[in-house]
Structures are given as structure tokens and as C-alpha cells.
N, C-alpha and C positions, 0 to 999 in steps of 0.2 A: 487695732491688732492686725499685722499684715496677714493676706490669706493664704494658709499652708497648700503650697505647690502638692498635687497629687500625681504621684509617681507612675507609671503606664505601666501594668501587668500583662505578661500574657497569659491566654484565656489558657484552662488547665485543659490538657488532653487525656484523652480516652486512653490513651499507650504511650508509655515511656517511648521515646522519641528524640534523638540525639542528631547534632551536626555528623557525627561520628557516623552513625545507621545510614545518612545520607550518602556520606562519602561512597559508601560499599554498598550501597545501592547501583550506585552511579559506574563503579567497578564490575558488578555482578553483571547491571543489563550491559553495558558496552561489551564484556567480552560473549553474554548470551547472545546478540542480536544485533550485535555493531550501535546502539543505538547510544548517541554522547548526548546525554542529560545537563542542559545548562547549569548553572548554580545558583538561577531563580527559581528549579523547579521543586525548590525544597518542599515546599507547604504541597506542591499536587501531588509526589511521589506520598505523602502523609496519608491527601484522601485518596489516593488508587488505591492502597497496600490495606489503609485501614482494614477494607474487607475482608481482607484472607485471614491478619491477624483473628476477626472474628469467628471467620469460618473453621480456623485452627485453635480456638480458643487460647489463644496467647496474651499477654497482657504488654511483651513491649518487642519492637522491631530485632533489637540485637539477638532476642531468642528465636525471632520467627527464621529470621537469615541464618542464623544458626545451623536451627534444622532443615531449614532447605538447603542449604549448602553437605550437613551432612547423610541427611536422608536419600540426596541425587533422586525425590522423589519427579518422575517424569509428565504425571498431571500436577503437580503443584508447581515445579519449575514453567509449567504450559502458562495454569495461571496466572504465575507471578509476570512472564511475557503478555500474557494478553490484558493486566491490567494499568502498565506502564504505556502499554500502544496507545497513539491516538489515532483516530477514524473520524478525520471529517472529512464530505464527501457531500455531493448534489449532483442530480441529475446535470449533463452537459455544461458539467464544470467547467470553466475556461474554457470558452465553447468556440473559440475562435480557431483550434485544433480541428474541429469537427468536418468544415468542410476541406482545408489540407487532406483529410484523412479519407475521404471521398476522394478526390482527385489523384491519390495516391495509387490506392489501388484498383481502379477504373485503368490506372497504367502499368497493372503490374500480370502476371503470366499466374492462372491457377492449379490450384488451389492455394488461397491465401490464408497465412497462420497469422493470427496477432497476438502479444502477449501483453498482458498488464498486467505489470508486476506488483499495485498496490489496491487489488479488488476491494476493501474494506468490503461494507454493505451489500454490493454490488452496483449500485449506480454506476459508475464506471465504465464496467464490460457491457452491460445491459446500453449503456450512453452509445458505445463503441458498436453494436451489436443493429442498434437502430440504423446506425446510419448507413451500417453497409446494407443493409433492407433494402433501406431507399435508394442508395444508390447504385446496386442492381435493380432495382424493382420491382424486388420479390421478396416472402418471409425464409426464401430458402436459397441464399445466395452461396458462391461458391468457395467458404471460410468456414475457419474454426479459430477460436477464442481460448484461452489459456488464461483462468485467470486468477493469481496466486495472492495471498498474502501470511502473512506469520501469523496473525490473530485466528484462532478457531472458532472462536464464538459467533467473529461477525461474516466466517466463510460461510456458516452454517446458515445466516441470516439471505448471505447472499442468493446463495441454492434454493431456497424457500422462494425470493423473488418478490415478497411481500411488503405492499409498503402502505403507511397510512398517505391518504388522500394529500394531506395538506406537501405533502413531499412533493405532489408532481405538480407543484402551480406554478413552475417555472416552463412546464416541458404545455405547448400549444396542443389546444381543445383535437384536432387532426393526429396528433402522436398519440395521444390517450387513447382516443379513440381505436385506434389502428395498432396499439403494441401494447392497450390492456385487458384486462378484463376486471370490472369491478366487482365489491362482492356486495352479495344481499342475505338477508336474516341476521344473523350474527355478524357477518365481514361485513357489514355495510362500514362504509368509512374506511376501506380499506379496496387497493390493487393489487391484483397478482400482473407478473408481465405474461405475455402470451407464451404455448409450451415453446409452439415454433424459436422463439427471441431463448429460450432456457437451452435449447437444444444447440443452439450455436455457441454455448460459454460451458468449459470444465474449469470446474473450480478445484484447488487444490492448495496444500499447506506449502508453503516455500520461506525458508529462513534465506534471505541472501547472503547470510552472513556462511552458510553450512558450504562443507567442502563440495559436497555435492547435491546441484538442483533434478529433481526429478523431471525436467522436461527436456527436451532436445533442442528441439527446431530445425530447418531455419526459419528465422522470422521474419516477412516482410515490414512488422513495423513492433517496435514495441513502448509501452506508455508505461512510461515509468514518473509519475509525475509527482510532487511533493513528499519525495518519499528520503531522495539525497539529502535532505534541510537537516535529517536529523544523524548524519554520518559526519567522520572528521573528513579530512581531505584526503587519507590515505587510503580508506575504505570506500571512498569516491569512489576513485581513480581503479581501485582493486578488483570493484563491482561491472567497472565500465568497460574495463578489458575483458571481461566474463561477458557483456552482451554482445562485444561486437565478435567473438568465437560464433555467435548463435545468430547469425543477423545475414541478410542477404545480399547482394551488393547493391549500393541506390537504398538499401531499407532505410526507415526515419526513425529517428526517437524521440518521445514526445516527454518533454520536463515542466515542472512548475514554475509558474510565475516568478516565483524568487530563487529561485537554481540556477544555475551559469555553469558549465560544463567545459566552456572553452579554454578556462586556465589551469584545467586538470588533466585533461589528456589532448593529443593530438590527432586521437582515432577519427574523433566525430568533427563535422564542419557545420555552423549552425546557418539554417539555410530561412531561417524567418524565427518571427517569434518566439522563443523557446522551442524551436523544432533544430531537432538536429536529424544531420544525414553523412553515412558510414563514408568517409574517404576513400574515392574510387583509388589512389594511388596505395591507401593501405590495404584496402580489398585486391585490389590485382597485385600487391606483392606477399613475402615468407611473411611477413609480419603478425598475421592472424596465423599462419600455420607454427612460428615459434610461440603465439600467445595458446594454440592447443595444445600442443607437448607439455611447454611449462604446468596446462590444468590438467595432463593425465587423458585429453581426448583424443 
């Protein structure tokens, strides 16, 4: 008797769950946050959202969107943005940026602003914060750090400055040393960074997608790094006109490994590795001055 072929189910879920909830997931975050959702992130959009359905006690996604759409609740629209974000992040990430970033401003006129515009955790500015330390040679160099992201939860993580040990086994026995303090009793197993390294980074909420950012500048450099990956190319290009309004002339911008900026606009010249820097020919003409009017500056 041949062997009856068994058909592949899928596993039942916790909340009704439709291609359909996807779509207008996918709608909702892109026009909350610019952020375009592949159409493999089906099953992750699933487990981020699960929670809130739980937290809202709802049983399936088309009623949760529902009511966040018609509630306009402003902590649950936060939520539903901070559980769609992703945050991966390590100390002195693409670390080949670090010392460009030294050498930069070692050549630049003080006081120097830097902005990083994807603080997750805080590794990042704290990464940024180190090296101009060292490269003055002091805990109190002549900078300040600006350092934003949409997610609240993990700005809140940032500010704290707290991290378990096993995070900083990339950063050398000399940097621990020098820009932590570890804890004992209960913190054992855990770093704080030093206050001095907290005092040089404000952390704050910034949508890039929002008509308006609450920081100024100008910016000697700003790190905006794996953050483009998850924009279309119009909201690139829309973002990038917006940094170079806020950027000094000679400033750098520092992007991700897999980001390419040069077939989106003609503002920036990429001058090494994913480093880009502000076009002296767009810097000394209207062209940033019709790029302020156009944003209202």
C-alpha cells in the first residue's frame, strides 16, 4: 500500500493574522517613520506586534490596527514604532570610521557638534564620545554629541549607559579601563560608561521622517549609519537634503557598510569608505540656501 504523502500545516497562531494586516502594517509604519518593510518581514512584523496585541488584550491584528488607527493613541502609536524598529548595534562598530573621525576633527575650528542620528542603545555616541577623549587627550574635550533616535525605550537604555560586561569584549582591556566603571554587589556583571563620556552625549527623540527635527546645528560630522537600508530612495534623497542644510562646510557623513549615497544625490562626494563629505562647490553656492527656504529655515 503506497505511503499517504502528509500535507504541511501551518502552526496555529496566537492571533488571527492575515497577508491583508501585513499589507497595512507595511502602509502604517512607512508613512509613521519612512521605514519600507520588505515582503519577507511578514512572520517578524507577527512576533514584534504580537505584544501589544497582548498588552491590549486583542485577539487579532485587523482589530488592534483598528484601534490604533482610530484611537490616534500617542503611547500606543510610540509602541507600535518602537516595536517594528530594529537596534543592532556594538561598541566601535565598523570601526574603521573611528580613526577618520579623529583626524577630522583634530582639523576642525571649536567647538565641535557631532550628530548621530541612529543612537539605538547608545554604543554608538558613547563609540564617538571615546575617541574624541583620546584624541584630545582628555575626558573633557572641546564637543558635544547630539544623539537621536525614533525608538524610546532604547534612548532611555542609552542615557542609563549601562551595559552587561559581555558587550564590551570587543572594546581593549585600556578603553575599559579608562571610560568604565564596573559595578559590584548587585551590578557585578555589569558597566556604567564614566559621568564625564555621559556629559558629552544628549540624547533625544528624533523621527527623521517629522517635518520638524528638534536640533539645529551646524554639524561638523554627522553618523548616520545603517539607518538609510531601511528607506525607499525618495526618502533617501529627502533626508539627505535635510543634513546637508545642518552640516558645515568640509563636514563628513559617516554611512553603513551596505549604503551607497552617491546615486541619490549630488550634495555629498564620497571620500573613502562609506564616508562621505559636503561638496565644497554646493557649500559655497544658493544651493543649500534654496535647500533652507524650501524646509521653512
Amino acid at each position: 500500500m503506497p505511503a499517504v504523502k502528509q500535507e504541511k500545516t501551518e502552526p496555529l497562531k496566537e492571533f488571527e493574522y492575515t497577508k491583508q494586516d501585513f499589507e497595512r502594517v507595511r502602509v502604517m509604519i512607512y508613512a509613521r517613520a519612512g521605514i519600507s518593510l520588505a515582503v519577507s518581514k511578514l512572520e517578524m512584523v507577527y512576533s514584534r506586534l504580537a505584544r501589544r496585541l497582548r498588552a491590549n488584550g486583542m485577539t487579532s491584528f485587523h482589530a488592534y490596527l483598528d484601534t490604533l488607527e482610530s484611537r490616534n493613541d500617542p503611547e500606543e502609536w510610540e509602541a507600535f514604532t518602537n516595536a517594528l524598529t530594529t537596534n543592532l548595534t556594538s561598541f566601535f562598530r565598523e570601526g574603521h570610521h573611528f580613526p577618520i573621525l579623529a583626524d577630522h576633527v583634530l582639523g576642525a575650528k571649536a567647538p565641535i557638534v557631532i550628530w548621530c542620528a541612529a543612537s539605538s542603545t547608545g554604543e554608538e555616541p558613547y563609540s564617538i564620545a571615546m575617541t574624541l577623549c583620546e584624541a584630545f587627550g582628555t575626558l573633557m574635550p572641546p564637543v558635544s554629541i547630539v544623539a537621536t533616535d525614533i525608538d524610546t525605550n532604547v534612548l532611555k537604555a542609552a542615557a542609563n549607559g549601562v551595559y552587561a560586561i559581555e558587550r564590551l569584549e570587543k572594546i581593549s582591556p585600556e578603553r575599559v579601563k579608562k571610560f568604565f566603571l564596573k559595578g559590584k554587589g548587585s551590578q557585578e556583571g555589569f558597566a556604567r560608561i564614566r559621568p564625564e563620556l555621559r556629559q558629552l552625549v544628549k540624547f533625544r527623540q528624533v523621527n527623521l521622517l517629522a517635518d520638524q527635527w528638534p536640533i539645529s546645528g551646524p554639524f561638523d560630522v554627522i553618523f548616520c549609519r545603517n539607518v538609510m537600508i531601511y528607506f525607499d530612495k525618495p526618502t533617501q534623497k529627502k533626508i539627505l537634503e535635510r543634513f546637508a542644510v545642518l552640516m558645515k562646510p568640509n563636514a563628513l557623513m559617516f554611512a553603513g557598510h551596505s549604503e551607497n549615497f552617491s546615486y541619490v544625490t549630488n550634495l555629498f562626494k564620497l571620500q573613502g569608505k562609506t564616508v562621505y563629505e559636503l561638496q565644497q562647490r554646493v557649500a559655497n553656492t544658493t544651493s543649500l540656501d534654496t535647500l533652507r527656504k524650501r524646509q521653512g529655515l
